[in-house]
N, C-alpha and C positions, 0 to 999 in steps of 0.2 A: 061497153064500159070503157072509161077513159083511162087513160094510162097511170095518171095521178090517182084513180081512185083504187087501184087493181095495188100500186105501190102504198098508197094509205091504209089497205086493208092487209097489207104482209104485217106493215108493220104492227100495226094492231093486234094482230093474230101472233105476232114475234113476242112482242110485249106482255101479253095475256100467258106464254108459254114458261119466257122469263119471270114472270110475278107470279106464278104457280111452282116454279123452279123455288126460288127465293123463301118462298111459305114451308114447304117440304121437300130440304134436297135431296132425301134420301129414303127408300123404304123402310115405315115400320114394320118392323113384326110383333105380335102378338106376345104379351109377356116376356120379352126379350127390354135389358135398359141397354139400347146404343148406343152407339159411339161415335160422331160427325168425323169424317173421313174425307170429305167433300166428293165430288162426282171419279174424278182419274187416278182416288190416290185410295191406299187403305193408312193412310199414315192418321195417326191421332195427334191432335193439338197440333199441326200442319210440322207435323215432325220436329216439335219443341218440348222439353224438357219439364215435364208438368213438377218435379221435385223443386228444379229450379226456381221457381217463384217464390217458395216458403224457401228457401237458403238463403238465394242472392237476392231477393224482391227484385226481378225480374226477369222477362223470356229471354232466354239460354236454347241457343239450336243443338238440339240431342246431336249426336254421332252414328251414323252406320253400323260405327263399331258396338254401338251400345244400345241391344237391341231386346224388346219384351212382347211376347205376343198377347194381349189380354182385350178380352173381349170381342172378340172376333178383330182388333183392330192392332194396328203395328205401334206401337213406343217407343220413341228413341230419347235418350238422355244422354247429358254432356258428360258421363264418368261411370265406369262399375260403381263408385257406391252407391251414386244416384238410382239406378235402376237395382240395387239389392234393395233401398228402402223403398222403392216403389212393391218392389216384390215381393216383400214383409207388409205391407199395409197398402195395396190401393185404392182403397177407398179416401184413405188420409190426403192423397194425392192426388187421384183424380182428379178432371175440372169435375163441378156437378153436370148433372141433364147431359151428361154424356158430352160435354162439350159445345152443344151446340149455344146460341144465345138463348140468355140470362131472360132477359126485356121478350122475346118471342115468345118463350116458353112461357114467361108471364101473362104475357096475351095467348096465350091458347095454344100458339102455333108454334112452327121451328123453324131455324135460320143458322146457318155457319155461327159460329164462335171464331171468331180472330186473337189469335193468339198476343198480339199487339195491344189489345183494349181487355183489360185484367182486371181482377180486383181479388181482394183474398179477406173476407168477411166470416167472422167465428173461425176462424181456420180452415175455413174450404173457400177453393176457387171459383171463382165465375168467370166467364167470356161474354164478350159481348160482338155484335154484329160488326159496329166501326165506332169510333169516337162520339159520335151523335146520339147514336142507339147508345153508348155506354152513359153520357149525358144524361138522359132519358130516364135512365134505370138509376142513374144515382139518385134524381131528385125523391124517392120514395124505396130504400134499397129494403128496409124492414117489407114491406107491403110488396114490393114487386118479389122477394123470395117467399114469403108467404103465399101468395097469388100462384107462382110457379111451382112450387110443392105440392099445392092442392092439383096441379095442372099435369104434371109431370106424368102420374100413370094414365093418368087418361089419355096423354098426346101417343103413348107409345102403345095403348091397348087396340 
């Protein structure tokens, strides 16, 4: 076997790992709604401040200082009051689908949510993968949350 084809076929077999990676970064479990934490961290919303969105219309990096454990996953907000309102209502606050992307979940599957590509629609948050993937999901934002609601328990059952 040639050297080019031994290096053709890593990559391939890399690619195939990463694009399985990308579809489900993380274990579901069973009747459990997750949380996207991504692979090295348990932080939710990449340790941004999910209040922040509805206050100041946009992502705010939580504080160390300002810390909530829910959902098997870690919270960090820019201030105590921000995280007493989380901890009065998180559901109001949450991103939905746990975080993860908006546009994936609509298609069936899962993918990080990046805290950078937002949106906050009837008063709940969305993430989306990157700017593209958020492009994507705006042209049809009624139909792509409907799609994904219908999607939601079955992604995580």
């Amino acid at each position: 076997m040639s050297v080019s084809l031994v290096l053709r076929s890593g990559l391939v077999a890399a690619g195939i790992v990463a694009g399985s990676l990308f579809l489900t970064p993380a274990p579901l479990e069973a009747g459990e709604n997750p949380v996207y934490t991504g692979f090295l961290s348990n932080l939710a919303v990449n340790g941004y401040d999910p209040v922040a969105y509805f206050l100041e219309g946009r992502p705010v990096e939580g504080k160390a200082d300002y810390t909530l454990d829910y959902m098997g996953a870690e919270w960090r907000f820019a201030s105590a009051e921000n995280r007493e309102a989380f901890r009065q209502d998180p559901e109001r606050y949450a991103p939905q689908y746990g975080g993860y992307c908006a546009w994936a979940v609509a298609q069936g599957s899962t993918a990080k949510g990046d805290p950078m590509n937002w949106r906050i629609v009837n008063g709940k948050l969305y993430l989306n993968y990157n700017a593209d993937i958020q492009t994507r999901w705006e042209r049809d934002i009624s139909g792509n949350i409907q799609s994904a609601d219908q999607n939601w328990p079955r992604i995580i059952e």
